[in-house]
Biopython code that builds the backbone (N, CA, C, O; Angstrom):
import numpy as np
from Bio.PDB.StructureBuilder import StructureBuilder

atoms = [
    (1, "UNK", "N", (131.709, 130.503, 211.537)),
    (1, "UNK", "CA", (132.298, 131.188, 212.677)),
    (1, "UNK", "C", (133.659, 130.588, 213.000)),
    (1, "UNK", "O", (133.932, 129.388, 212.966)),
    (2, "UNK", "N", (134.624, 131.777, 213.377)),
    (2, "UNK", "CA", (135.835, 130.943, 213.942)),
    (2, "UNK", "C", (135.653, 129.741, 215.362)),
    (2, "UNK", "O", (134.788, 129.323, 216.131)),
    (3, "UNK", "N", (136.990, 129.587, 215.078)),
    (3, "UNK", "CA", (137.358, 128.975, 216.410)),
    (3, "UNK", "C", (137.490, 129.328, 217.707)),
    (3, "UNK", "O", (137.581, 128.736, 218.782)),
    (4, "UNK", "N", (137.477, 130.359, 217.358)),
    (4, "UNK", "CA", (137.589, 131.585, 218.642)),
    (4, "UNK", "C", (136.309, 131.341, 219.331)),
    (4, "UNK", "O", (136.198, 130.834, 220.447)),
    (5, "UNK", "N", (135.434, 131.712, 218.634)),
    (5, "UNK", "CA", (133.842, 131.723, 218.799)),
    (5, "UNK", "C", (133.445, 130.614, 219.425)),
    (5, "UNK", "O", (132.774, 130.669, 220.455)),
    (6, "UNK", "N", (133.874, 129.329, 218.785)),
    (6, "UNK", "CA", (133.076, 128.065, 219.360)),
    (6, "UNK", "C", (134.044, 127.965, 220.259)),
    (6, "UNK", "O", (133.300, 127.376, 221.044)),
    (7, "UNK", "N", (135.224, 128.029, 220.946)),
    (7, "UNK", "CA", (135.800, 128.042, 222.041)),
    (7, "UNK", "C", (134.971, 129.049, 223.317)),
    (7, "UNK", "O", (134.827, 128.638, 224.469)),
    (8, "UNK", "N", (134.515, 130.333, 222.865)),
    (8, "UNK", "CA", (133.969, 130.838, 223.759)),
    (8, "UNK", "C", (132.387, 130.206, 223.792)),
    (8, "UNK", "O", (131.774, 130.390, 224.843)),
    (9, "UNK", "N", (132.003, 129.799, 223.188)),
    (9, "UNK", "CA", (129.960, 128.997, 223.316)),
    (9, "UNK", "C", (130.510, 127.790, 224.019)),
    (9, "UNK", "O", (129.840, 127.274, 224.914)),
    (10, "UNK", "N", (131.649, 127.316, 223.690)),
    (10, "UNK", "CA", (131.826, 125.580, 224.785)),
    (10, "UNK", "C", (131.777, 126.305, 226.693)),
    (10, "UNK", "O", (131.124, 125.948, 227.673)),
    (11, "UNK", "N", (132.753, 127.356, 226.497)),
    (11, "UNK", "CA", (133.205, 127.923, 227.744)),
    (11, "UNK", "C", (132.236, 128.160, 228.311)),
    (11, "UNK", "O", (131.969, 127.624, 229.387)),
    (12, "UNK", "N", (131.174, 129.361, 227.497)),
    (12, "UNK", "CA", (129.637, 129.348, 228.524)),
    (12, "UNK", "C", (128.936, 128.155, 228.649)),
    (12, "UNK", "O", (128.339, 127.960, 229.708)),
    (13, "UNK", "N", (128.898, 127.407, 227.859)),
    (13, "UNK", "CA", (128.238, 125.722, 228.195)),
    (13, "UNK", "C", (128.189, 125.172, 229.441)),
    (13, "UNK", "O", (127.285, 124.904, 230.233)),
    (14, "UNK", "N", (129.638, 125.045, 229.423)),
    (14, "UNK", "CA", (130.794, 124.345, 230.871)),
    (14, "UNK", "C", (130.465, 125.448, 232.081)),
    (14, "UNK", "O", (130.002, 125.002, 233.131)),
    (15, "UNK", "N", (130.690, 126.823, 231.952)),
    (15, "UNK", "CA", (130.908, 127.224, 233.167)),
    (15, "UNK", "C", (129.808, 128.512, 233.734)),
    (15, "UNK", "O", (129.576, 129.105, 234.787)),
    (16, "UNK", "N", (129.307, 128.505, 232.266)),
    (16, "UNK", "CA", (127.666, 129.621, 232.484)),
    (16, "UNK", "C", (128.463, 131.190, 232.364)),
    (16, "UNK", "O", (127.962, 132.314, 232.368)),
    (17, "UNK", "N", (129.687, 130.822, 232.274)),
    (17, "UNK", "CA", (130.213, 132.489, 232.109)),
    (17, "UNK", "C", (131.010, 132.749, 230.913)),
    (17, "UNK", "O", (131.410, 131.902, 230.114)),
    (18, "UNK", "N", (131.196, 133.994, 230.878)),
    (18, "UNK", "CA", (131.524, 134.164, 229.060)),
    (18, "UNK", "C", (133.201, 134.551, 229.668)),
    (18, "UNK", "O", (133.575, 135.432, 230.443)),
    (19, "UNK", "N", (133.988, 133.440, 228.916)),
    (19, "UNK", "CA", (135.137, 133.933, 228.974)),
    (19, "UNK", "C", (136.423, 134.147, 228.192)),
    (19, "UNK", "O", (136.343, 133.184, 227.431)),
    (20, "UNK", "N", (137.090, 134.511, 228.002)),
    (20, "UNK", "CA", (138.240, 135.187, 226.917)),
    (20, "UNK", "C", (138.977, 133.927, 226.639)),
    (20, "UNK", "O", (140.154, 133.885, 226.995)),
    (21, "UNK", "N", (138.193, 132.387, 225.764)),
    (21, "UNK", "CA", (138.471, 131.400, 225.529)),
    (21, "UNK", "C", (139.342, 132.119, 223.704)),
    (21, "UNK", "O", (138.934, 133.161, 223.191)),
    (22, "UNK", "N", (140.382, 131.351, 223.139)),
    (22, "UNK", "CA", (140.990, 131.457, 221.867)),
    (22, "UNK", "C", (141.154, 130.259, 221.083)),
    (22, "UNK", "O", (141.701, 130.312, 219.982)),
    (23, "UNK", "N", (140.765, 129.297, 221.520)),
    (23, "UNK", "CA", (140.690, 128.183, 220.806)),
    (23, "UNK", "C", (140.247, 126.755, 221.388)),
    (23, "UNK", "O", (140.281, 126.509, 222.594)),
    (24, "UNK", "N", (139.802, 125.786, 220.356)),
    (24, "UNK", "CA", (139.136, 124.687, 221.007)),
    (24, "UNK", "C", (140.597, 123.638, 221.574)),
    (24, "UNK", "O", (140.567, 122.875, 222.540)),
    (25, "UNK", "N", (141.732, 123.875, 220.704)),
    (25, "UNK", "CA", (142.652, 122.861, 220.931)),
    (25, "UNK", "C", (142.888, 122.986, 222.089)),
    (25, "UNK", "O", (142.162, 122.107, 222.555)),
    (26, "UNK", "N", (143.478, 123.530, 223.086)),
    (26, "UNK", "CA", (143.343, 123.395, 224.245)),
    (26, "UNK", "C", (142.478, 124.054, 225.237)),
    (26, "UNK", "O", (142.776, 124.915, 226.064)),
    (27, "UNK", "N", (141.696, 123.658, 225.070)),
    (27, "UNK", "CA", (140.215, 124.209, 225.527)),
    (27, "UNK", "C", (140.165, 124.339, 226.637)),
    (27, "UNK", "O", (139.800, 125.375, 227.193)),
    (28, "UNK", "N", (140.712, 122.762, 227.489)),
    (28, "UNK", "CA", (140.911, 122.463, 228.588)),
    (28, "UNK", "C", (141.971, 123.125, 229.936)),
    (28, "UNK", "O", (141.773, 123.062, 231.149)),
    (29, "UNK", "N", (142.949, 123.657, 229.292)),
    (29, "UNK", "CA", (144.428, 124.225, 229.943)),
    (29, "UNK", "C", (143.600, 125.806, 230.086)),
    (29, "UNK", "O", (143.427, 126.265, 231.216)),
    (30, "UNK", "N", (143.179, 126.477, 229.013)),
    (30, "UNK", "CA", (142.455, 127.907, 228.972)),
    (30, "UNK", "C", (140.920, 127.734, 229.902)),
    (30, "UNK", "O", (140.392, 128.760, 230.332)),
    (31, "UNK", "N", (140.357, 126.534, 230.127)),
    (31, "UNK", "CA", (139.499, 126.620, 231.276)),
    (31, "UNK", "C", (140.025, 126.779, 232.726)),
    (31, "UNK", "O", (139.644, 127.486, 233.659)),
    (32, "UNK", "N", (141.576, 125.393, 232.524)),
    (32, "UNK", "CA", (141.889, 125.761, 234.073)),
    (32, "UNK", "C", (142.513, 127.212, 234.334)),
    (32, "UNK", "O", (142.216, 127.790, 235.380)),
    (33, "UNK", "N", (143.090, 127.618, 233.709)),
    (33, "UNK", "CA", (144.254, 128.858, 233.603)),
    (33, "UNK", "C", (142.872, 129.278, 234.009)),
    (33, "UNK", "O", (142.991, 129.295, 235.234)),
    (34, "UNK", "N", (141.658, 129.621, 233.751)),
    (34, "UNK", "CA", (140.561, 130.832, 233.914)),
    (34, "UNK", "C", (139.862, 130.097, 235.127)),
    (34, "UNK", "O", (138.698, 130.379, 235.410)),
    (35, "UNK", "N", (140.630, 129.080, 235.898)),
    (35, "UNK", "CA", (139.805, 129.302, 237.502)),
    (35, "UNK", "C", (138.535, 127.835, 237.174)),
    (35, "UNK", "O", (137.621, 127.649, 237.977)),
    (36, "UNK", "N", (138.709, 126.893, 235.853)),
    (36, "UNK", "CA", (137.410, 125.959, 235.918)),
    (36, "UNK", "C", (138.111, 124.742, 235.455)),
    (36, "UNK", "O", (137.936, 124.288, 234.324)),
    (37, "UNK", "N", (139.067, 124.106, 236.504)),
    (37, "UNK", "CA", (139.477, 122.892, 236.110)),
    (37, "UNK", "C", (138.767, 121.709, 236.036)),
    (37, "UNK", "O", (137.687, 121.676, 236.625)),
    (38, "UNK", "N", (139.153, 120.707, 235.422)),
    (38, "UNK", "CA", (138.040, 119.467, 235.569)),
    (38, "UNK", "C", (137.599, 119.042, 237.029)),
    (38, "UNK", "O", (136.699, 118.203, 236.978)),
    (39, "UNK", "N", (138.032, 119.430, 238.501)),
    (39, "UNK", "CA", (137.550, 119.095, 239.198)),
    (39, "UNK", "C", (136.619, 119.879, 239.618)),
    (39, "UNK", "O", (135.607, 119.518, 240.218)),
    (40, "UNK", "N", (137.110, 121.700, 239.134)),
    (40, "UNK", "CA", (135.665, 122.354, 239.454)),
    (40, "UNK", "C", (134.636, 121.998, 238.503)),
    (40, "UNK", "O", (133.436, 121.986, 238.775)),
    (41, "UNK", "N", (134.935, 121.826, 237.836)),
    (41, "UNK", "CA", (133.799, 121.921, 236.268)),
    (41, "UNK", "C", (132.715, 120.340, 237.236)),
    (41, "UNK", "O", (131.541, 120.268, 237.601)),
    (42, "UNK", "N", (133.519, 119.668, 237.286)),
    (42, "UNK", "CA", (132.600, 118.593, 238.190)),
    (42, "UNK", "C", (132.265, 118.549, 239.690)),
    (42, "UNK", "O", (132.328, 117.575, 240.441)),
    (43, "UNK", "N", (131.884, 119.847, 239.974)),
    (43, "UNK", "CA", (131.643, 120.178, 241.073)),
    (43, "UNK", "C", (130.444, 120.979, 240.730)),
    (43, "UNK", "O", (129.375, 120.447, 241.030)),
    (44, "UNK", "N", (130.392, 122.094, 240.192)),
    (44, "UNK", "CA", (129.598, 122.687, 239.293)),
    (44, "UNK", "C", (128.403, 122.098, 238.798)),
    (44, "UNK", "O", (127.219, 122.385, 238.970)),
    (45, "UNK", "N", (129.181, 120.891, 237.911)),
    (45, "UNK", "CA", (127.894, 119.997, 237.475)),
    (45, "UNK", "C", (126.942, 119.545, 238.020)),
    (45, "UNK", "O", (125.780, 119.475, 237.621)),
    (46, "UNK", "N", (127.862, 118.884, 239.921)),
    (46, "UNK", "CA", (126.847, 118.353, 240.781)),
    (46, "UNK", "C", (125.883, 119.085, 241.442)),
    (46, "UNK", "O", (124.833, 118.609, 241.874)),
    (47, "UNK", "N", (126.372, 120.721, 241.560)),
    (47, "UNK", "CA", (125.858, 121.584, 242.256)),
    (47, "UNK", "C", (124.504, 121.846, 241.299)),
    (47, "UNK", "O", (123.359, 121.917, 241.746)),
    (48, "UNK", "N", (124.911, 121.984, 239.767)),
    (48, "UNK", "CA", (123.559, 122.344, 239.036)),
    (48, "UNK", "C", (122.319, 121.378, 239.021)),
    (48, "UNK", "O", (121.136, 121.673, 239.196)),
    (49, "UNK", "N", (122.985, 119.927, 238.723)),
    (49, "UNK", "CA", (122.108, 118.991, 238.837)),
    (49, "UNK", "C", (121.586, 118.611, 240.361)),
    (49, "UNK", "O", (120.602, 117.888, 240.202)),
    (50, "UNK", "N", (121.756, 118.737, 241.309)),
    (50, "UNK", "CA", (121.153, 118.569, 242.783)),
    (50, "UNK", "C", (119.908, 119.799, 242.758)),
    (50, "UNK", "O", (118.731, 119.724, 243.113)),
    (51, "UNK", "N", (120.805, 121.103, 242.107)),
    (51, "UNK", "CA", (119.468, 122.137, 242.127)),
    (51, "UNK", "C", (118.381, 121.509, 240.873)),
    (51, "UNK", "O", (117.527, 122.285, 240.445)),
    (52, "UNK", "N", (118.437, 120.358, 240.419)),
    (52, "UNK", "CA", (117.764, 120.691, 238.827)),
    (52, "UNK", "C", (117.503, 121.259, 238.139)),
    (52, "UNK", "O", (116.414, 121.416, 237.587)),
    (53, "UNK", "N", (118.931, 121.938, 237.931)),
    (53, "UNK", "CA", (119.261, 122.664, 237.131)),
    (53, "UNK", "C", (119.655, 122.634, 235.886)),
    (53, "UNK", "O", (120.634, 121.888, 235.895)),
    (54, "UNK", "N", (119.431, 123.092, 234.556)),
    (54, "UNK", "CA", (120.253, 122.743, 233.767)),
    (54, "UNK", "C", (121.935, 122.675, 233.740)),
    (54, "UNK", "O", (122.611, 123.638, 234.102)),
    (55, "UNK", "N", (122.499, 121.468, 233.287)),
    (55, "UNK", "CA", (123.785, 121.596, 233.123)),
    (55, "UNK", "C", (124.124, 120.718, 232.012)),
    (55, "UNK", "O", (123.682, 119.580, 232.172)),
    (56, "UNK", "N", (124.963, 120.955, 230.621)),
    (56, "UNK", "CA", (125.681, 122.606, 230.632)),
    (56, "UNK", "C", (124.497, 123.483, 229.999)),
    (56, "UNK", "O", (123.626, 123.284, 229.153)),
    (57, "UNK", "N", (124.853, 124.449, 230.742)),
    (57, "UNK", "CA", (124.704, 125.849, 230.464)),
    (57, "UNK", "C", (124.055, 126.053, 228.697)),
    (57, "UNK", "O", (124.450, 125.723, 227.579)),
    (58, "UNK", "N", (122.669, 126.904, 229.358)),
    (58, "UNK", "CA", (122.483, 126.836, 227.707)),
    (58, "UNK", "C", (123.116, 128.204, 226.858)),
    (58, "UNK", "O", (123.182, 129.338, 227.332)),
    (59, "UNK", "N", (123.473, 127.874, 225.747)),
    (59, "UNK", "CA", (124.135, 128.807, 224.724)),
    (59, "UNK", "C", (122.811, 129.103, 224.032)),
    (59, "UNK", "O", (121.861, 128.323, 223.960)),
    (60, "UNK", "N", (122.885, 130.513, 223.460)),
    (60, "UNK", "CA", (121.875, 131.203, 223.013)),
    (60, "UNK", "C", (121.770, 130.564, 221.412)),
    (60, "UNK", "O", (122.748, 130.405, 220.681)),
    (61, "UNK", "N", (120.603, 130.298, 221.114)),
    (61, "UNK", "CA", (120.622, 129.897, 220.211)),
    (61, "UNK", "C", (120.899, 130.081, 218.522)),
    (61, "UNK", "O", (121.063, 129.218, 217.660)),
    (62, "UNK", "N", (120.880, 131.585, 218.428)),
    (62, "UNK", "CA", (121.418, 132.102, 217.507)),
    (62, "UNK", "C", (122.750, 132.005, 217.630)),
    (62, "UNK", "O", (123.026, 132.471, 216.525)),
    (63, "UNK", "N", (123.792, 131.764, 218.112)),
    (63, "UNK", "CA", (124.840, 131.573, 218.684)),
    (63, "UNK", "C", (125.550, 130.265, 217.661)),
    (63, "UNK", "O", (126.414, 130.079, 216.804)),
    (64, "UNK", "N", (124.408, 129.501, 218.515)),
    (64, "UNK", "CA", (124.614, 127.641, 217.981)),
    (64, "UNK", "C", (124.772, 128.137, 216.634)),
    (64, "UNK", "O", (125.810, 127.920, 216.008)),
    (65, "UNK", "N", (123.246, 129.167, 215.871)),
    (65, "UNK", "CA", (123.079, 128.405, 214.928)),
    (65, "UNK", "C", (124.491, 128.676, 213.923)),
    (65, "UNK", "O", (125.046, 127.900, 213.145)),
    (66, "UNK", "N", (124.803, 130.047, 214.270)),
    (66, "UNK", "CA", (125.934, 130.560, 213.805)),
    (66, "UNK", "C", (127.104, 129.663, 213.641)),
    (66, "UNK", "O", (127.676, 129.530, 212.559)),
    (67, "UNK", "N", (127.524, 128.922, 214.958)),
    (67, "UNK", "CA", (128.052, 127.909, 214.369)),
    (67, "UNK", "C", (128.107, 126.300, 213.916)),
    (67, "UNK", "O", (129.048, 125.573, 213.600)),
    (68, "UNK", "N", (126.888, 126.113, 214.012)),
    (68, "UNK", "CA", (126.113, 125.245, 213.448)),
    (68, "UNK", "C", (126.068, 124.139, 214.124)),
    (68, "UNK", "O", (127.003, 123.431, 214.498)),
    (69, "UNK", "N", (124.911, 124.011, 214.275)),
    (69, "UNK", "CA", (124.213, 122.700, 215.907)),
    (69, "UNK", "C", (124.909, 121.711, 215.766)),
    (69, "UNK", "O", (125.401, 121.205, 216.774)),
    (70, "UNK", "N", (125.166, 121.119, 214.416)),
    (70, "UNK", "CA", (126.305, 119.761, 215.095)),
    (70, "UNK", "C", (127.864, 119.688, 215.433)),
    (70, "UNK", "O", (128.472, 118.869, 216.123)),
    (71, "UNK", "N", (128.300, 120.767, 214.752)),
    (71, "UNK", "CA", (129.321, 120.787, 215.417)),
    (71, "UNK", "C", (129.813, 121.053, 216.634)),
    (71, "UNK", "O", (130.759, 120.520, 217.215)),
    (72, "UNK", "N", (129.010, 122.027, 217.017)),
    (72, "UNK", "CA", (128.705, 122.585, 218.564)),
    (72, "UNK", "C", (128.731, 121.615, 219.153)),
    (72, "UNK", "O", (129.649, 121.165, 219.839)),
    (73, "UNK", "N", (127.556, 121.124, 218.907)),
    (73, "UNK", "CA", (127.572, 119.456, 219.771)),
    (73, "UNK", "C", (128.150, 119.051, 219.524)),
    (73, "UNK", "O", (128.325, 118.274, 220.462)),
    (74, "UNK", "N", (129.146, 118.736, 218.509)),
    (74, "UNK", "CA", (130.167, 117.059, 218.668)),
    (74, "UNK", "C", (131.504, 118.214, 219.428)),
    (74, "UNK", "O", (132.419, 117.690, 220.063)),
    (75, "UNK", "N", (131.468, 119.254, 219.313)),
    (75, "UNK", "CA", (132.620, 119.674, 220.034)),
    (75, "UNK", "C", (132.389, 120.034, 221.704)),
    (75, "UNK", "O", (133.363, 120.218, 222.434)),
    (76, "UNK", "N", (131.166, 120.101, 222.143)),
    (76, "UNK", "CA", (130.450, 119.961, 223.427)),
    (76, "UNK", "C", (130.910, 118.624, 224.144)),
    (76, "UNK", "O", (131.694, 118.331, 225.047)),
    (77, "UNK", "N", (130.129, 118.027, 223.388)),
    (77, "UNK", "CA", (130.140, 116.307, 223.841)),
    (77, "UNK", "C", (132.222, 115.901, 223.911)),
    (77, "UNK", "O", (132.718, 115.333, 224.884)),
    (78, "UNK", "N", (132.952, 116.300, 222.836)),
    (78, "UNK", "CA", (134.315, 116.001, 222.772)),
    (78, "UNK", "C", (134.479, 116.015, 223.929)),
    (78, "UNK", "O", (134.513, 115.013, 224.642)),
    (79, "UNK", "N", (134.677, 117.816, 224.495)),
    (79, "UNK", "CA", (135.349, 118.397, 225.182)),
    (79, "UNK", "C", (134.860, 117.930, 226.551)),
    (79, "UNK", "O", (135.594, 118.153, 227.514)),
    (80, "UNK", "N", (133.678, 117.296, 226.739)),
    (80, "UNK", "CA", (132.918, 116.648, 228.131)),
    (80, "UNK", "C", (133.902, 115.592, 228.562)),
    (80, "UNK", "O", (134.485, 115.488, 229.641)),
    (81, "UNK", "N", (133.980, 114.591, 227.155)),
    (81, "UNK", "CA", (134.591, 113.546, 227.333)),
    (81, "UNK", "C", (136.221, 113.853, 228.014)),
    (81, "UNK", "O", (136.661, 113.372, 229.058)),
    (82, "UNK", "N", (136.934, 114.803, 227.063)),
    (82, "UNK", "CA", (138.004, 114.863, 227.520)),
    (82, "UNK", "C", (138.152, 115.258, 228.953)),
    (82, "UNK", "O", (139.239, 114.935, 229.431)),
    (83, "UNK", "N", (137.123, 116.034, 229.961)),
    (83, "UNK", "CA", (137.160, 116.730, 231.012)),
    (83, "UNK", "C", (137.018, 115.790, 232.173)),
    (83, "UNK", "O", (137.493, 115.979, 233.293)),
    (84, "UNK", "N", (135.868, 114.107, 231.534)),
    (84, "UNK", "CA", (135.884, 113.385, 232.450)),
    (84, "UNK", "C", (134.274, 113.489, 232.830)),
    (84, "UNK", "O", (133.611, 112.838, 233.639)),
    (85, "UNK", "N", (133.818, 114.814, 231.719)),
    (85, "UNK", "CA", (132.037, 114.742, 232.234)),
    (85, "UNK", "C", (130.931, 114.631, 231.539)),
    (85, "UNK", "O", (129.887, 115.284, 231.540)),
    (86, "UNK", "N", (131.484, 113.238, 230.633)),
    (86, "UNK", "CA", (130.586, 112.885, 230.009)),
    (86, "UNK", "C", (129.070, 112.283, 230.245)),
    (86, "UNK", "O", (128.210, 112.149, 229.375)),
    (87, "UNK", "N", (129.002, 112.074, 231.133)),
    (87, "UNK", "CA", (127.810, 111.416, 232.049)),
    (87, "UNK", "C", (127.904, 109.623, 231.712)),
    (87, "UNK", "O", (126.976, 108.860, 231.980)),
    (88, "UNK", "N", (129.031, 109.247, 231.171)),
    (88, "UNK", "CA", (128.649, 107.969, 230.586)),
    (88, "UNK", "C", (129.348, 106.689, 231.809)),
    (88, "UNK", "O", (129.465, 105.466, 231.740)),
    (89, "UNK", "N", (129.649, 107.563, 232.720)),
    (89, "UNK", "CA", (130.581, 106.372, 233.794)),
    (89, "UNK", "C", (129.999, 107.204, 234.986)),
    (89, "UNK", "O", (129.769, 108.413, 234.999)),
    (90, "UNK", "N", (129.806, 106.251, 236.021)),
    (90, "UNK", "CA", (129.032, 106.829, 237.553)),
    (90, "UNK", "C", (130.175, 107.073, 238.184)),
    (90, "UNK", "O", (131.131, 106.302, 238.270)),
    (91, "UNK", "N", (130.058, 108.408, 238.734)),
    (91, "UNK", "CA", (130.397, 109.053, 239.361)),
    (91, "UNK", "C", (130.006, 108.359, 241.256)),
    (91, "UNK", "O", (130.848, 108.313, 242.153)),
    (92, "UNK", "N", (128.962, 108.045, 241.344)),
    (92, "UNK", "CA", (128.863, 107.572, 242.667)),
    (92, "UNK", "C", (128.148, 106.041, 242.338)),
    (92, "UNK", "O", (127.404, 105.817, 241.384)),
    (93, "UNK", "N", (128.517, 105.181, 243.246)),
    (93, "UNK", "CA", (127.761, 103.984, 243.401)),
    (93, "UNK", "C", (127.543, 103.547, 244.601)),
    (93, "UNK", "O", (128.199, 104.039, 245.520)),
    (94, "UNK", "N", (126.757, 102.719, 244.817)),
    (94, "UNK", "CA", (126.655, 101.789, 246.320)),
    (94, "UNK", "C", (127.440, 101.177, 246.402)),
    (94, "UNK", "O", (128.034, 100.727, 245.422)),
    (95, "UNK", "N", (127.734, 100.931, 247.581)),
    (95, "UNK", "CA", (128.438, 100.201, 247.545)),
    (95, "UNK", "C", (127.772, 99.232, 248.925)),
    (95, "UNK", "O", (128.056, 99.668, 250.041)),
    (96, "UNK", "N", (127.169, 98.336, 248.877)),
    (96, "UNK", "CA", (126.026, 98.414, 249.962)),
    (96, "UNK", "C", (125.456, 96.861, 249.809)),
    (96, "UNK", "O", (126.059, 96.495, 248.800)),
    (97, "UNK", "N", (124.739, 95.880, 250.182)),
    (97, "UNK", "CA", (124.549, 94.506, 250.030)),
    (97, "UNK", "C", (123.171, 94.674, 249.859)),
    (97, "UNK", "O", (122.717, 95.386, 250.755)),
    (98, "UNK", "N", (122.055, 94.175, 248.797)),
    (98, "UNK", "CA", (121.068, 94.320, 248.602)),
    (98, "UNK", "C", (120.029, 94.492, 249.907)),
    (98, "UNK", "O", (120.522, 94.433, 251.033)),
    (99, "UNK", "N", (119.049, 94.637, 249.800)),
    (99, "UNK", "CA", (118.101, 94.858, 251.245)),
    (99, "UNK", "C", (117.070, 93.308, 250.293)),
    (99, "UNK", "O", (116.945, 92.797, 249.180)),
    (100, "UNK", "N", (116.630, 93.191, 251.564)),
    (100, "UNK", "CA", (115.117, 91.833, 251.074)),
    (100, "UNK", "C", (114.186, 92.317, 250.236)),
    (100, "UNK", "O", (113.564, 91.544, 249.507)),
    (101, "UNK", "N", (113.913, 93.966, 250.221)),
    (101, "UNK", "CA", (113.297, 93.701, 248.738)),
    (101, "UNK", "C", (113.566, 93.936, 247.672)),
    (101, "UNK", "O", (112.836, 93.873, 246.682)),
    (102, "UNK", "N", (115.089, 94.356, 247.773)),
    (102, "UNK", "CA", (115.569, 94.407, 246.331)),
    (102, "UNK", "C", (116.031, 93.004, 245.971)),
    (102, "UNK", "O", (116.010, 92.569, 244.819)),
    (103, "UNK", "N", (116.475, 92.286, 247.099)),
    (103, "UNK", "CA", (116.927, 91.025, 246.470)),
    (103, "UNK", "C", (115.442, 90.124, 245.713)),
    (103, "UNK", "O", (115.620, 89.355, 244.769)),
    (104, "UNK", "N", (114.309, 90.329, 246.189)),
    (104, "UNK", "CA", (113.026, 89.907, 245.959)),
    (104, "UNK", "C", (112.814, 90.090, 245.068)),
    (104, "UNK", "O", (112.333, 89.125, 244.475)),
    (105, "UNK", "N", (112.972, 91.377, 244.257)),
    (105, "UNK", "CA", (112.947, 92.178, 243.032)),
    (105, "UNK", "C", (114.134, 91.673, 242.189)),
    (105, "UNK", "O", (113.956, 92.062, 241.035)),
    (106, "UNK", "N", (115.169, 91.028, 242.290)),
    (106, "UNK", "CA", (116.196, 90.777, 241.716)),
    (106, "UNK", "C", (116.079, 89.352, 241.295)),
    (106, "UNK", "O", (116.553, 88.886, 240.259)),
    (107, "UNK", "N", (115.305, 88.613, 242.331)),
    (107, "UNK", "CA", (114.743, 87.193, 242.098)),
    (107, "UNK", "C", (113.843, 86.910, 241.140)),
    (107, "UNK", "O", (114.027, 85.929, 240.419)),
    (108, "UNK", "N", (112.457, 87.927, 240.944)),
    (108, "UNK", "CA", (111.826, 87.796, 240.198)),
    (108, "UNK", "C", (111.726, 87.788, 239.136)),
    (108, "UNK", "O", (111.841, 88.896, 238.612)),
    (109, "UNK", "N", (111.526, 86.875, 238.422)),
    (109, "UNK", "CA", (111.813, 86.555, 236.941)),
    (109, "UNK", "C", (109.927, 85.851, 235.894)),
    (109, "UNK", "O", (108.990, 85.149, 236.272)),
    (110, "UNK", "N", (110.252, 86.569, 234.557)),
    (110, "UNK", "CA", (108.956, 86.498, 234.085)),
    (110, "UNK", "C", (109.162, 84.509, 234.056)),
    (110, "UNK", "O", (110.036, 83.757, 234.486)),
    (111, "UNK", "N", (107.748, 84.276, 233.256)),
    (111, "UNK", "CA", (107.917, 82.493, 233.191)),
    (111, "UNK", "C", (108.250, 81.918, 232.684)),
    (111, "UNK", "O", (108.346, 80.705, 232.867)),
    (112, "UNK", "N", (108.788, 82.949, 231.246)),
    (112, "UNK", "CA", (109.073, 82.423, 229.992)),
    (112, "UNK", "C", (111.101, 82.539, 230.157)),
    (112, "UNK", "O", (111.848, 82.262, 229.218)),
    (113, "UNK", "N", (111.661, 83.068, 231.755)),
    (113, "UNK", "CA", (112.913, 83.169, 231.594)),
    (113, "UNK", "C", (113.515, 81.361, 231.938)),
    (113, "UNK", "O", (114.713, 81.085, 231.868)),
]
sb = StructureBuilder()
sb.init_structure("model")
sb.init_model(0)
sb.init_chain("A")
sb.init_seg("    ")
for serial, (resi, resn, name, xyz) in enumerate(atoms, 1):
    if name == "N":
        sb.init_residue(resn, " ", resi, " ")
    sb.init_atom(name, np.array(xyz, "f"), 0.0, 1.0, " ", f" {name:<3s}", serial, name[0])
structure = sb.get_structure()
């Protein structure tokens, strides 16, 4: 399958809607130009995952297979990374001083440490 193609299966991934994507190279500029910049796209994400929802978006699978499951994925996973939504860095943290039983829990150590 072209490029065309796997530009439009990333697009429904990311944004659940099918859109008039033309290529993977700038994948990113043709998401924002179409209304899903990296700050919506991570807005989106939080909204799907709070519903437990799937996110991204599943692509039909004859689709994938057409253009073939790993590339899909390594061009899925790319294009996450480049957007900033890879899941691999927290997005929120505490920021907060332990409570007594987490510090209790933080103390505890097996016998052999």
């Amino acid at each position: 399958m072209s490029d065309e193609a796997l530009a439009r299966a990333l697009g429904l991934a990311l944004t659940g809607e099918r859109l008039p994507l033309t290529a993977t190279a700038d994948l990113a500029g043709q998401l924002a130009e179409a209304g899903f910049d990296a700050g919506r796209l991570a807005g989106l994400r939080a909204e799907r995952q709070s519903a437990k929802a799937a996110w991204p978006f599943p692509v039909p699978i004859d689709e994938r297979r057409e253009l073939g499951f790993a590339r899909f994925d390594a061009a899925l996973a790319e294009t996450r990374r480049q957007l900033g939504l890879s899941g691999f860095t927290h997005t929120l943290q505490a920021e907060r001083p332990l409570n007594r039983d987490e510090r209790r829990l933080t103390a505890d150590r097996p016998p052999h440490w």
